[in-house]
Structure formats: C-alpha cells, structure tokens
C-alpha positions in Angstrom: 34.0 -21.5 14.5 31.2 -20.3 12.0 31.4 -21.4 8.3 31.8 -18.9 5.4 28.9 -17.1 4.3 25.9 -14.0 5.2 24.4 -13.8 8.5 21.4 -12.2 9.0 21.6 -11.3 13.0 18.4 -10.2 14.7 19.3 -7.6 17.8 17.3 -6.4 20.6 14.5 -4.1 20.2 14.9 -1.7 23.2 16.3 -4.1 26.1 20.0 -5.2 25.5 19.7 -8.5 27.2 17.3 -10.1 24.8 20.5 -10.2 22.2 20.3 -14.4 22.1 23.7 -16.3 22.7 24.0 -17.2 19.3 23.8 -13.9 18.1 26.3 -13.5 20.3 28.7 -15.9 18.9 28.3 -15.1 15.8 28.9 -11.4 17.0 32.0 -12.8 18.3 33.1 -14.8 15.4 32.5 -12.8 12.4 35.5 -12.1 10.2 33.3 -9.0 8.9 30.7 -7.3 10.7 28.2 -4.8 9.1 25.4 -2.5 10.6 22.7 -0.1 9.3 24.6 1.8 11.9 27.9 1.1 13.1 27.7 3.0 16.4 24.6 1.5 17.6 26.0 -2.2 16.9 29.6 -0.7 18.5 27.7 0.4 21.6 25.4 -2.9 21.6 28.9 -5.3 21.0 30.5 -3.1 23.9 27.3 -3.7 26.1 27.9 -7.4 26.3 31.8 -7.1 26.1 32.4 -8.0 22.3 35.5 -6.5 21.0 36.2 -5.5 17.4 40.0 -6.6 17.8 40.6 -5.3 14.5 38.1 -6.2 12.4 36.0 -4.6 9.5 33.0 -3.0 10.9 31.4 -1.4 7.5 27.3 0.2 7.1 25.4 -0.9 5.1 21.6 1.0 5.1 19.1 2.5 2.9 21.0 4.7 0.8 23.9 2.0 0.2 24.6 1.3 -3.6 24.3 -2.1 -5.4 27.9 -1.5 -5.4 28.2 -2.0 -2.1 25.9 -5.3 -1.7 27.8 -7.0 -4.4 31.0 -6.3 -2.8 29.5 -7.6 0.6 28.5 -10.6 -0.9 31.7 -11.1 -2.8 33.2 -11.3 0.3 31.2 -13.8 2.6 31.7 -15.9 -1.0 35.4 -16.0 -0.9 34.6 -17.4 2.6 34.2 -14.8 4.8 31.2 -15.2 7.8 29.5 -11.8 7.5 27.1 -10.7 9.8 24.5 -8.1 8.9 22.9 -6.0 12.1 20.4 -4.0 11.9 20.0 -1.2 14.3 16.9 -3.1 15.9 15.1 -6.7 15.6 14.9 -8.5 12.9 17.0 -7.4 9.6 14.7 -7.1 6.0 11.5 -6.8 8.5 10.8 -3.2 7.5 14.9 -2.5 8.1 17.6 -2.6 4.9 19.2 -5.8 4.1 17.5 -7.1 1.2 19.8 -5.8 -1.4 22.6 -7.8 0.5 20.2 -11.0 0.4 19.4 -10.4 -3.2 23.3 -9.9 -4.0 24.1 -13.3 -2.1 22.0 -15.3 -3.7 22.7 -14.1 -6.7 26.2 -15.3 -6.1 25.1 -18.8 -4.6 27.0 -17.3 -1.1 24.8 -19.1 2.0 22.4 -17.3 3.7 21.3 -18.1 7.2 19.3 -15.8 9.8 19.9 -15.8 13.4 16.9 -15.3 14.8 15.5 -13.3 17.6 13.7 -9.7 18.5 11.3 -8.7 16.3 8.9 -5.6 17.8 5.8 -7.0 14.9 6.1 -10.5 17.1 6.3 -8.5 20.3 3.3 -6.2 20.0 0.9 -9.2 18.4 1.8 -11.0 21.8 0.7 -7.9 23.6 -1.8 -7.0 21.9 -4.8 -9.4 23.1 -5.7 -9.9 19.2 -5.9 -12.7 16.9 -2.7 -13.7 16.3 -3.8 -17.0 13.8 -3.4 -15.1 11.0 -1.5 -11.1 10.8 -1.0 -9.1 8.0 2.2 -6.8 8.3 2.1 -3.4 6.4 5.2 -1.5 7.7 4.8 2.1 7.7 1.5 4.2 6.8 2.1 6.5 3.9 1.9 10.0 5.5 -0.5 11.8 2.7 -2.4 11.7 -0.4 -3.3 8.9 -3.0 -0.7 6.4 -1.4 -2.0 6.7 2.0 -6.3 6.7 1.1 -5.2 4.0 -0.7 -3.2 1.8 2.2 -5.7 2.0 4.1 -8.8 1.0 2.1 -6.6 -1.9 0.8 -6.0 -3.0 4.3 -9.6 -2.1 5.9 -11.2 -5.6 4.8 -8.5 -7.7 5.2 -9.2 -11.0 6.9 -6.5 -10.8 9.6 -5.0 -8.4 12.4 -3.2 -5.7 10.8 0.4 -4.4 12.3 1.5 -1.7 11.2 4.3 1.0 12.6 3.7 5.1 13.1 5.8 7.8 14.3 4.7 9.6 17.7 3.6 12.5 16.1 1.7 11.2 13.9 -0.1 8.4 15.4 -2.7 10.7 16.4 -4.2 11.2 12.7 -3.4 7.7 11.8 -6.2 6.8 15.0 -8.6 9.1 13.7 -8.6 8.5 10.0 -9.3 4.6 11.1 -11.9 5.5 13.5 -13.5 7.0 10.5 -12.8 5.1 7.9 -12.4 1.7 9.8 -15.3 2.1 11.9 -14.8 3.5 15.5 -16.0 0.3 17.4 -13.1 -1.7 15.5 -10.6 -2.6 18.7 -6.7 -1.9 18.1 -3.7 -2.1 20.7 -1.4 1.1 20.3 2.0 -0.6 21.8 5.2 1.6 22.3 8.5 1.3 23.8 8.5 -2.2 23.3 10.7 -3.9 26.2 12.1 -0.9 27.3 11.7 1.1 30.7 8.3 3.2 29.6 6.8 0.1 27.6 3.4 0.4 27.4 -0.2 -1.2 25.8 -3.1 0.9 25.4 -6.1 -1.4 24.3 -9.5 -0.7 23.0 -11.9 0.5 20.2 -10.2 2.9 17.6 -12.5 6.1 18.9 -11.6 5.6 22.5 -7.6 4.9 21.4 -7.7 8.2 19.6 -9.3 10.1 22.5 -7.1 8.5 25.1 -4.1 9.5 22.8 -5.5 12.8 22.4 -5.6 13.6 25.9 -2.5 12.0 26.5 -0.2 11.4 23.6 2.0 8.6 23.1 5.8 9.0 22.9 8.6 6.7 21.3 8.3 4.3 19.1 5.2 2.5 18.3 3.2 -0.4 17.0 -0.5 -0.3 16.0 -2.6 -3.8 16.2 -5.9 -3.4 15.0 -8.4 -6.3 14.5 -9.1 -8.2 11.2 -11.9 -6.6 9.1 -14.7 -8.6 8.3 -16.7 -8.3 5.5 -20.4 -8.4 4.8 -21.4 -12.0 4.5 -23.7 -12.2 1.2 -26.9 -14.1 1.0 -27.9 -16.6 -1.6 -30.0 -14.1 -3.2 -26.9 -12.0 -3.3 -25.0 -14.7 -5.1 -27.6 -15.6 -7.3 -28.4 -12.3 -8.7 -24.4 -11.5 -9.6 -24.8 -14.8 -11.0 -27.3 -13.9 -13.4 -25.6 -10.3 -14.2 -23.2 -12.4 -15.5 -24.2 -15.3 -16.9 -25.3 -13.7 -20.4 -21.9 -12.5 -21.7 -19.8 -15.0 -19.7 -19.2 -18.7 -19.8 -20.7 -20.8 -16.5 -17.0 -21.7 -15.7 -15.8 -17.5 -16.1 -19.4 -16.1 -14.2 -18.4 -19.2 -11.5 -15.1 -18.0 -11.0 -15.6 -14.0 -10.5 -19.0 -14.2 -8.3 -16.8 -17.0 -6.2 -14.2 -14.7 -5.6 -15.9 -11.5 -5.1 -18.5 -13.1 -3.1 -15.6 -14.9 -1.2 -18.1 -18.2 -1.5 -16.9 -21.9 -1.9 -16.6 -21.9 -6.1 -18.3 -25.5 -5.4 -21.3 -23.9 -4.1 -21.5 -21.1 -6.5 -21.2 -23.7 -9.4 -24.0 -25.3 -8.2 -26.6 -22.4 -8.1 -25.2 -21.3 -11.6 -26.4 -25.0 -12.3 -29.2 -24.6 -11.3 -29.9 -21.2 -12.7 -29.0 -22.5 -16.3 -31.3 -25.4 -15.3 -34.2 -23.0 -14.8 -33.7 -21.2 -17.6 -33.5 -23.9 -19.8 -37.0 -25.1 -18.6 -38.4 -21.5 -18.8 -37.5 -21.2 -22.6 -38.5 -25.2 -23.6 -41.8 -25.1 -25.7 -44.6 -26.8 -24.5 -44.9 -30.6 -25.4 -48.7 -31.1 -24.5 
C-alpha cells in the first residue's frame, strides 16, 4: 500500500500502453485522484481496467485557484496518497501542477514523481541531434515583442533547442527561424509522438519549411533544432575589448565582462589584460639612459 503524501504520475503521450506499472499501482491505490482532466484520466484508468470504486476524482488545471492547491495539499498531509495526472507525460513539464507542488511543500506534505512519458525526451531521441546538452522552451509566443524576443534569446544558445507549436502555426514558426536562425541550421519537426501517424521530418530549417509548406503537418508537434554556435573571437578581438575597458574599469571588472561576453577562459583573459597593463606601463616609463 502507498504511504501518505502527493504523487506526481507521468501518463502516456499518445500510446496507452506506455502507462508504467507503477503508475499503475499508484493509479490503483490512491485514496484521491486528480487530473487536468478528469475524463481523459477516466478513459485512460478504464483502458487498463482501473476502477474508481468510489473515490474522489477532482481537476485540478490551469485556471484552478490557490484555493484549491492548498486544499489538495491539506489533504495528502492528513495522510491521504494523492496522485496528480496530467492529461499527457510528464506533469509541471509545460502541463499545471506546480501550484500543487508549491502548496505541498509549503506544508512539508512529501512529494514523489512517478516517472515515465515525456514527448521533450521522446522527440530528442528521434531527433538525430545532440542530445548532451537541451534547452527546453515550451511554447513560442505567437506575436510581437514576446515572440522577437524568444527567439533571439534562444538563437545562440549552446545546446539543442525543444520547443512545442500548434499545427497551424508551425509553418511561420519554420520560416521566422529559417530567417532569423539561418536556413542551413538542421531541426527535426516530430509530431504524433507514439501514436498511429507518428512521424520525423529531418533537415535544414529552409527545406523543413518547404516540405511543410507543401505538405503540412497535423497533430501535435515537437520542434528540435540544433544548438547555435557563436562566432569564436580572436585574440585581437579580446584584446581590443580589453583595452575599451581597461581605462574606466578595474583589471579584475574589465577581466570579468570581456570573459563573459567573449565566452573565453577568465584565466586567459587575465593574462592578456596582464600583459596589456605590462605594455603600457613600459610605454609610459621615462627613459633611464
């Protein structure tokens, strides 16, 4: 039998059978059960033959109230096992559930996570990227400020980017970063993740962009693209911030911004600032003979 407490239950992204047998149990086992939608977790519990048997099924989604956290948490704190769903993979991974985290912790009420599906995971496998080192950003802002500004934040970033996009709007999402990103930059456009229509496109952004255009995607989707990679700078290039700086700024303060916006070894920047000083020191010395 579980213990008291919030469990965070991770639940298939498109094929039912990936639900683990833990999640499972704890499906099972829960005094309280709560979903971002409690008709897709009744259908998912019916699926694998799960019954309610009288138990609280409450929802528990974007729009809930800190009311409603706190009185989820009070709950699994008086010993209650409470297990959050969310409708697919892997709750607080761009899907509701912090609040009810937040609200537990608050109250010292343990937290565990039952882990499993998650479509970020899925489409990094699939994607024939780097996967050493990813950067999720969730959904693209759709227009304006927010969304020129996503995606020049993101555009140097030294690892593969995930992000997630509607069908219908995937297509301007390809073609802003063909443009902005740089067409030859490769991406994987993933949808349907492990369901019956799952499928990969790979390749630059340009030729993503006209493949979708020709033949857009449909369901849900997941865009990989490759880490950016910035301009390496030269010693020259270092040395000259170095001495933009230098006259209103301390060694240590010139050191420390040229080494980060250089994204050079500080040790190595320190020692051309040395030797700059060094130089200039010899430059200005009167002559002894």
């Amino acid at each position: 039998m579980i213990e008291g407490g919030l469990y965070l239950v991770a639940t298939p992204i498109g094929n039912a059978r990936d639900i683990t047998l833990r999640a499972l149990d704890v499906l099972r086992e829960a005094d309280i059960l709560i979903a971002e939608d409690t008709r897709v977790l009744r259908k998912l519990m019916e699926i694998h033959g799960v019954a309610l048997n009288g138990r609280r099924l409450w929802s528990y989604h974007d729009h809930s109230k800190p009311a409603d956290a706190a009185r989820i948490a009070d709950l699994a704190g008086q010993g209650n096992a409470v297990a959050y769903c969310s409708d697919a993979g892997t709750p607080l991974v761009a899907d509701p559930g912090f609040g009810l985290v937040l609200a537990a912790r608050e109250r010292n009420v343990p937290v565990t996570t039952v882990p499993g599906p998650s479509s970020v995971t899925t489409a990094l496998a699939l994607s024939g990227l780097a996967t050493d080192r990813f950067l999720f950003a969730g959904f693209v802002p759709r227009s304006g400020q927010a969304r020129t500004g996503f995606l020049a934040e993101l555009q140097d970033v030294a690892a593969t980017v995930v992000v997630f996009e509607t069908a219908k709007r995937v297509q301007k999402l390809l073609d802003d970063l063909a443009e902005s990103w740089g067409g030859t930059r490769r991406a994987a456009l993933c949808r349907e993740l492990t369901k019956k229509f799952e499928e990969v496109r790979t390749g630059p952004l340009s030729a993503l962009a006209d493949q979708n255009r020709d033949d857009p995607a449909r369901g849900e989707i997941v865009l990989v693209v490759e880490r950016g990679e910035k301009a390496s700078l030269s010693e020259a290039d270092v040395k000259r911030m170095l001495v933009d700086l230098m006259p209103d700024l301390s060694v240590r303060d010139a050191v420390d911004c040229v080494a980060k916006d250089a994204d050079w070894p500080r040790k190595l920047v320190y020692r051309l600032a040395l030797n700059l000083e060094r130089d200039a020191d010899e430059t200005t010395s009167p002559d002894r003979t």
